[in-house]
C-alpha positions as CSV (number, residue, x, y, z in Angstrom):
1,X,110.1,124.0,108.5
2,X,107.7,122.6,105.9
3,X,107.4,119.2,107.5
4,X,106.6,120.9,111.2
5,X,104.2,123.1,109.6
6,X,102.0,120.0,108.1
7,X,102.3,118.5,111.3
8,X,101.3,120.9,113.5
9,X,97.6,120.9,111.6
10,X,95.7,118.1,110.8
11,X,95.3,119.3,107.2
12,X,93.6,117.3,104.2
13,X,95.3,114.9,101.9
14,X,96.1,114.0,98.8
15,X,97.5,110.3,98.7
16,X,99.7,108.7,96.1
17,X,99.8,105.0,95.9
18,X,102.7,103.2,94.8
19,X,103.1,99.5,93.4
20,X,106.3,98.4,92.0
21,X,105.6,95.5,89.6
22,X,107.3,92.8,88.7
23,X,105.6,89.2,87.0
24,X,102.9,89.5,88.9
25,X,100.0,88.7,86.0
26,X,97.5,86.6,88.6
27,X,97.5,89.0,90.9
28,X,97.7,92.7,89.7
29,X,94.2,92.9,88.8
30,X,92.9,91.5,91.5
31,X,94.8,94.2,93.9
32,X,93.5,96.8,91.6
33,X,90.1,95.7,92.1
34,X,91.2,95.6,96.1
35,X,92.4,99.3,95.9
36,X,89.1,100.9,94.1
37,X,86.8,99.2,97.3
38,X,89.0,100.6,100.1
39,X,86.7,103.1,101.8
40,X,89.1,106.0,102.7
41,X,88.8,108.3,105.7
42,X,87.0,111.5,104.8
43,X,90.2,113.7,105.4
44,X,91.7,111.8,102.2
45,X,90.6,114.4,99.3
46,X,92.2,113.1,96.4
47,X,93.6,109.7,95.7
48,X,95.6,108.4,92.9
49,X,97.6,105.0,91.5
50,X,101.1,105.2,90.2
51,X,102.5,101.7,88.5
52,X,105.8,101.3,88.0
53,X,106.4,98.1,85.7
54,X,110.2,96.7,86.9
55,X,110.4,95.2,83.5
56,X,107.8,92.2,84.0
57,X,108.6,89.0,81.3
58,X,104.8,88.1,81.7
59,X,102.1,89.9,80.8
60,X,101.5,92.2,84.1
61,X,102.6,95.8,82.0
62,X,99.8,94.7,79.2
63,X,97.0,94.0,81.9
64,X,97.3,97.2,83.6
65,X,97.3,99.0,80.2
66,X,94.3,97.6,79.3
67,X,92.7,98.0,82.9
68,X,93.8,101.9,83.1
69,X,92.6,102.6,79.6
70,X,89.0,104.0,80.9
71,X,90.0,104.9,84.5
72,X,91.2,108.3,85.9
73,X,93.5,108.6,88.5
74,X,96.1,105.6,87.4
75,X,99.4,106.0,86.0
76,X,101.5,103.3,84.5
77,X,105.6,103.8,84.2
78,X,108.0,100.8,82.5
79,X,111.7,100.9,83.6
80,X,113.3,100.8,81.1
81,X,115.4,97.8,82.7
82,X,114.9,95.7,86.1
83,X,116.3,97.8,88.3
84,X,114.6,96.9,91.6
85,X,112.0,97.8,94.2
86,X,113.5,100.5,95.3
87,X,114.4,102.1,92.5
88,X,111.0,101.3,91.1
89,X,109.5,103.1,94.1
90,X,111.4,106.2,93.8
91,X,110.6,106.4,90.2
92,X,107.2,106.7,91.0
93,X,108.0,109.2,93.4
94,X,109.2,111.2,91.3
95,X,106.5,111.1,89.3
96,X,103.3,111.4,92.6
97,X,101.3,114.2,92.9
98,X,100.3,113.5,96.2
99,X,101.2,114.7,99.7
100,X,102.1,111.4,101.4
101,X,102.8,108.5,99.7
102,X,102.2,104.7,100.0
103,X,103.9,102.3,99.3
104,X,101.7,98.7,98.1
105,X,103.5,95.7,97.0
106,X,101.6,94.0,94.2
107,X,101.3,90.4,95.3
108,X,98.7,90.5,98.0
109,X,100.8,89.7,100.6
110,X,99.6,92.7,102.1
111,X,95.4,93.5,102.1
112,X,94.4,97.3,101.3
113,X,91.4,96.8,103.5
114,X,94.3,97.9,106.2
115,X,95.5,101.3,104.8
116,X,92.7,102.9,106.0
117,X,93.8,102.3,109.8
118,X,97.6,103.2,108.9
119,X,96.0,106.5,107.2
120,X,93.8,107.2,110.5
121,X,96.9,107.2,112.8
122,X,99.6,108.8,110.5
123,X,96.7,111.6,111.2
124,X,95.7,111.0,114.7
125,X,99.1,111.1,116.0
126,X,100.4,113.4,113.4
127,X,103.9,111.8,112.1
128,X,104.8,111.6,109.4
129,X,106.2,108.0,109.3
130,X,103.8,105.3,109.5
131,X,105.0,101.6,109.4
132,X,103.0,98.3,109.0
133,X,103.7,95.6,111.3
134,X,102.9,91.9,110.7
135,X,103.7,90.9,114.0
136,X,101.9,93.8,116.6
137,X,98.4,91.8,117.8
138,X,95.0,93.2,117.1
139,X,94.3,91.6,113.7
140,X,93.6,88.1,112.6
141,X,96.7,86.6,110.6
142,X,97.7,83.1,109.3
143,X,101.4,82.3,111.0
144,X,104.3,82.7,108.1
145,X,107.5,80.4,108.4
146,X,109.5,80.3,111.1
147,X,112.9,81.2,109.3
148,X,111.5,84.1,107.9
149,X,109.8,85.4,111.1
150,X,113.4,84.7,112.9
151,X,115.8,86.3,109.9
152,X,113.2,89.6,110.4
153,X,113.2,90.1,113.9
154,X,116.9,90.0,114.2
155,X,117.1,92.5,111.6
156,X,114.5,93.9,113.2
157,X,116.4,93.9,116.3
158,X,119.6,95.6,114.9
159,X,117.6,98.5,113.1
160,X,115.6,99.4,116.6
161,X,119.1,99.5,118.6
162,X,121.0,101.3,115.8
163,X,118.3,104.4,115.7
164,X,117.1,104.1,119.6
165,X,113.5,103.0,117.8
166,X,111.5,100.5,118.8
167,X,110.2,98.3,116.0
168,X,108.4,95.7,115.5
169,X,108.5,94.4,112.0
170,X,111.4,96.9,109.9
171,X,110.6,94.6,107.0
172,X,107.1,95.2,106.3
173,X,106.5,95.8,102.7
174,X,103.7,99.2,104.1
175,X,104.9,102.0,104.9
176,X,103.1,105.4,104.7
177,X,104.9,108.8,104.7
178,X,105.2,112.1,103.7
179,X,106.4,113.2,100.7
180,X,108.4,115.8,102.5
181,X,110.1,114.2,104.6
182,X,111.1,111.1,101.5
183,X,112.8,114.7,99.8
184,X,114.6,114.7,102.8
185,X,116.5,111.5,103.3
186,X,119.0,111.0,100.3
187,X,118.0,107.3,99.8
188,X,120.5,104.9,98.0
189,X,119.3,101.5,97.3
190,X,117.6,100.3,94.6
191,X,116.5,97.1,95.6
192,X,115.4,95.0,98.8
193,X,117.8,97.1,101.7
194,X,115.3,100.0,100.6
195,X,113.2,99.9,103.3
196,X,115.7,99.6,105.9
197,X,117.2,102.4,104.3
198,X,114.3,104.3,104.3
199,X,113.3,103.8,108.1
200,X,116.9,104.0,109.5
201,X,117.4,107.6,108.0
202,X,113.9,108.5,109.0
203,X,114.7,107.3,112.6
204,X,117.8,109.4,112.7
205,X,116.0,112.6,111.9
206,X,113.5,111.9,114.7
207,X,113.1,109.3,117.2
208,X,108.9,109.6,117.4
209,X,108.1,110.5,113.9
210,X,107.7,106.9,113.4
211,X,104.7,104.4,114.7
212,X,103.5,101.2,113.7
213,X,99.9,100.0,112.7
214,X,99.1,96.0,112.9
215,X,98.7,94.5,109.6
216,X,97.4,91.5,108.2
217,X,99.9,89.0,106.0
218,X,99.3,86.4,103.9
219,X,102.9,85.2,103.0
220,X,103.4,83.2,99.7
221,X,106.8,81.0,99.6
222,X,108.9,80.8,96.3
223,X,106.8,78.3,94.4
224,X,104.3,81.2,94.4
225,X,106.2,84.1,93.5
226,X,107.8,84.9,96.4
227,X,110.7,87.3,95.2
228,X,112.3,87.6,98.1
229,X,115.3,85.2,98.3
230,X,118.0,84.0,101.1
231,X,120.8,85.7,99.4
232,X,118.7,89.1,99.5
233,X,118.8,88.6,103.3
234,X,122.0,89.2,103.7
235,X,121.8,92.4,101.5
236,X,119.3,93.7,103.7
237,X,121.8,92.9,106.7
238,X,124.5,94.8,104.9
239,X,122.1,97.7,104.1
240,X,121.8,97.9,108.7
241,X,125.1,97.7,109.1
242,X,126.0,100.7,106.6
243,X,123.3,102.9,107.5
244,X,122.6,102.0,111.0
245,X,126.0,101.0,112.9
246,X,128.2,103.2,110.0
247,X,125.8,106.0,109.4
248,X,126.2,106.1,105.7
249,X,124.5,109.0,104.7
């Protein structure tokens, strides 16, 4: 009843941003500095920064400790081991404030300059599930490898025909929802299957609380900290299968 309620008005809100880190010391500060010149839409009241350290071996955890020192509105969580994105995300979950959450990975794969347009529609269309997609047209993008833009539409594929959702990019490291609804889905993984965890489940509660807003992407490969591995692949595949075809709940 909670979740209907918000989305039957198009209230004000209060946005918590979270960026699971892990050896990401060339870039951090430089996303910061991204995140503090987005110009949010005027129905965003109250904004605040929740990092959650995954156990970086470089010096990532220092540099935000000494960038938050002066600043309001930015909280910094260590795991107390590597654990995983996911599990660093729903740490700082835990830990938000906000109303609707989202979720920024912290290697600038992904620009902020695009959260306002994922904001605008998430209160627009009033759902409460709003996914970034690398692949929908209407922004200017470099073209990323081949492999990788095959491997994610398949699974792309899979996830849309499981939940009777049509997606574009499942993978996409944005994704803007309410808090509310998160409470709601029971989520398991801890590491890369977390999104398609997360967007299955949400797709089984409702097929059109979801849309999709084009993003731009700036992929890196491995030799510049791409974290994302082959072997992961196949753990997002089995993550589908379970929660998708299986229903795992």
């Amino acid at each position: 009843m909670l979740l209907c309620n918000h989305l039957r008005k198009k209230s004000a809100m209060y946005l918590s941003i979270i960026i699971p880190l892990y050896n990401e010391e060339s870039l951090i500060g430089e996303l910061l500095n991204e995140l503090k010149r987005v110009n949010f839409p005027s129905f965003v009241e109250k904004t605040e920064i929740i990092i959650v350290d995954d156990q970086s071996t470089d010096k990532s955890y220092a540099l935000v400790q000494e960038y938050g020192k002066d600043k309001a509105g930015i909280k910094l969580i260590r795991q107390p081991a590597n654990k995983g994105k996911g599990f660093a995300v729903k740490t700082g979950i835990q830990q938000a404030a906000g109303d609707v959450i989202l979720i920024q990975d912290a290697d600038m794969e992904l620009v902020p300059a695009d959260i306002p347009s994922m904001l605008n529609a998430m209160h627009e269309l009033q759902v409460p599930f709003i996914n970034g997609s690398r692949y929908l047209p209407g922004v200017l993008r470099p073209q990323a490898a081949f492999r990788r833009y095959f491997a994610n539409k398949t699974f792309t594929l899979l996830t849309s025909l499981f939940i009777n959702v049509h997606l574009t990019d499942m993978a996409c490291g944005y994704k803007l929802f309410r808090k509310d609804l998160f409470e709601k889905l029971n989520l398991n993984e801890s590491r890369f299957g977390f999104e398609a965890e997360l967007i299955i489940k949400c797709g089984r509660l409702r097929k059109n609380w979801i849309a999709e807003v084009p993003v731009r992407y700036f992929p890196r490969n491995e030799g510049e900290g791409k974290k994302l591995r082959s072997f992961d692949g196949f753990r997002i595949l089995k993550t589908i299968f379970l929660y998708g075809l299986l229903r795992l709940k």
